[in-house]
C-alpha positions in Angstrom: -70.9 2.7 -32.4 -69.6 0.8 -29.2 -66.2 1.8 -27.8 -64.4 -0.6 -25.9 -64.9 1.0 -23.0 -68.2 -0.3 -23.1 -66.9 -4.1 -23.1 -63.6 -6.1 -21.0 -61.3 -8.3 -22.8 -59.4 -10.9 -20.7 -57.7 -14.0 -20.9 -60.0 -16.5 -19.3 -60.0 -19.8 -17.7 -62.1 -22.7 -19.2 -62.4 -24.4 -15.6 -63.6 -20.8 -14.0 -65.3 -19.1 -17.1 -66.8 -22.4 -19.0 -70.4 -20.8 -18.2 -69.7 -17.5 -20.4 -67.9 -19.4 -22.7 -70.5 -21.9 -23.4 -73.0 -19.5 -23.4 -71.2 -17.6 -26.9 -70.2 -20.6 -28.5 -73.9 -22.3 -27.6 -75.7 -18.9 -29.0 -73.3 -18.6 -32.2 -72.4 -22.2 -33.2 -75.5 -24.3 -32.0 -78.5 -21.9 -32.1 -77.4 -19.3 -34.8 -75.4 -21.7 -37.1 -76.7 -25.3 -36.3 -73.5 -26.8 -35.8 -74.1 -29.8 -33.7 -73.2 -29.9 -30.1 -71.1 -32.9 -30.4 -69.1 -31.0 -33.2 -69.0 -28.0 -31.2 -67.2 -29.6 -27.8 -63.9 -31.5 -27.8 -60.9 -32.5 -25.5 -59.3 -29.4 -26.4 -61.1 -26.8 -24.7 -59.6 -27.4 -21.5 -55.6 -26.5 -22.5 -56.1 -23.6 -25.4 -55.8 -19.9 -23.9 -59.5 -18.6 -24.1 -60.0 -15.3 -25.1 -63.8 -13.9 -23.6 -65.6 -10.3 -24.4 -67.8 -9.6 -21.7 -70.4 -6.4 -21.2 -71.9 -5.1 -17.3 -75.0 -5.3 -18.6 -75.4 -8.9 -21.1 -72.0 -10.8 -19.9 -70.3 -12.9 -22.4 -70.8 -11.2 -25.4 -67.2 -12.9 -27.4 -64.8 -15.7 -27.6 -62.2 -17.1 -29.0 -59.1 -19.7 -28.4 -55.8 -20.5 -29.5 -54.5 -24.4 -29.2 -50.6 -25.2 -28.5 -50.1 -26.0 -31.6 -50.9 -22.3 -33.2 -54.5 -22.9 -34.3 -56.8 -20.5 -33.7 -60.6 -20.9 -33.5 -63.9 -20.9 -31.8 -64.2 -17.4 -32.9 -67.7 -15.8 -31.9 -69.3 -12.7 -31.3 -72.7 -12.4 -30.2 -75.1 -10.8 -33.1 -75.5 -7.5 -31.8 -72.1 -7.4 -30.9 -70.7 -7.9 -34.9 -69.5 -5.0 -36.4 -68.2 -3.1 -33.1 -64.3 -3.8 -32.7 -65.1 -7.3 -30.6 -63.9 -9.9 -33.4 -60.7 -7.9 -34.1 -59.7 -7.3 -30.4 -60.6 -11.2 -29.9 -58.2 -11.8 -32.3 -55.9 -9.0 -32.1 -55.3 -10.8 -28.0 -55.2 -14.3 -29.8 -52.4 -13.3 -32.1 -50.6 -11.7 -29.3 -50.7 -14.2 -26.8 -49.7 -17.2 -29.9 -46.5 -14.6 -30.3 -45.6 -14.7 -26.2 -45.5 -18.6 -27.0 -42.9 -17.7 -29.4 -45.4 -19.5 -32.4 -44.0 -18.6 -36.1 -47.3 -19.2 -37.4 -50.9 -19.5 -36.8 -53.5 -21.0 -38.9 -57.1 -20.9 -38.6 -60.5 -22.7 -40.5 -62.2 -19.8 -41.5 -66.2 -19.8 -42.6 -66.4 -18.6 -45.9 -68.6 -15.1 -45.4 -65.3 -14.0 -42.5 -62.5 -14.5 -45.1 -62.4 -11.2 -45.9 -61.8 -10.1 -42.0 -58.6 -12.7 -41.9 -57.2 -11.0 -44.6 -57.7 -7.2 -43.2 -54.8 -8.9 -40.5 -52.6 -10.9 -43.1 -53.7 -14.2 -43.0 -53.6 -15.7 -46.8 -55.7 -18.5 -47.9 -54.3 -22.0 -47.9 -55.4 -24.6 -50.0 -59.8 -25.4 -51.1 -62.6 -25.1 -49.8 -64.6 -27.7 -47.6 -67.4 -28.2 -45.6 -66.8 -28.3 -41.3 -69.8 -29.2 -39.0 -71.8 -28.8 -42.1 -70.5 -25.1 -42.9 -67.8 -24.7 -45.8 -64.6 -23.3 -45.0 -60.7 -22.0 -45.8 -57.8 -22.8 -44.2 -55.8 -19.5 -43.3 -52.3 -18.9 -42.2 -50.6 -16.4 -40.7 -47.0 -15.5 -40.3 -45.7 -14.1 -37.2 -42.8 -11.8 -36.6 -41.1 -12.2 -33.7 -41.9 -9.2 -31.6 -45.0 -9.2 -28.8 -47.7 -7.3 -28.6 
């Protein structure tokens, strides 16, 4: 099992760090899932707070952002990366950092097969199913208390 010693997490810039960014998203959503490129890159990129995971030896390895408005998304972690602490301290730091914005809530589109992850940190289902860039999907919500972490 990987430690996290063995991996950085930082808060990263999408100007500076839109290589290692690309590069997880491209690998996850474009090759792994086939979610079209078009669907993949919007306007919003460029004002969410980027998380990024990144190894000496591979780089990028995880990502994920949170938007103004509390939504958090883009979440990926490189294959051999799953199952080694890098999707919960992603979104431990997402969570965190929607809390220093003083957000009540956030809210997330979750793939099906990662609903049960959301819930091991409270979030709660919201409303059907349905299909995003081809993939179905649950709306998730989280409540924040005020306190930062």
């Amino acid at each position: 099992m990987h430690q996290q010693s063995q991996w950085n997490l930082r808060i990263a810039s999408w100007h500076t760090d839109r290589m290692a960014l690309h590069a997880v998203r491209e690998a996850v959503f474009i090759r792994e899932q086939h979610v079209a490129p078009e669907l993949e890159w919007d306007e919003f990129d460029t004002h969410c707070i980027h998380v990024l995971a990144t190894n000496a030896v591979e780089g990028a390895i995880g990502t994920g952002r949170l938007l103004a408005n509390g939504t958090i998304g883009r979440m990926a972690v490189l294959k051999a990366w799953r199952g080694k602490g890098v999707g919960r301290a992603i979104l431990l730091r997402l969570m965190g950092e929607a809390r220093k914005q003083h957000l009540q809530q956030v809210a997330l589109h979750a793939q099906l097969h990662a609903r049960e992850f959301y819930r091991k940190f409270g979030f709660e289902t919201k409303g059907e199913e349905f299909m995003e860039a081809g993939i179905p999907h649950i709306r998730m919500i989280l409540k924040l208390c005020g306190r930062v972490e």
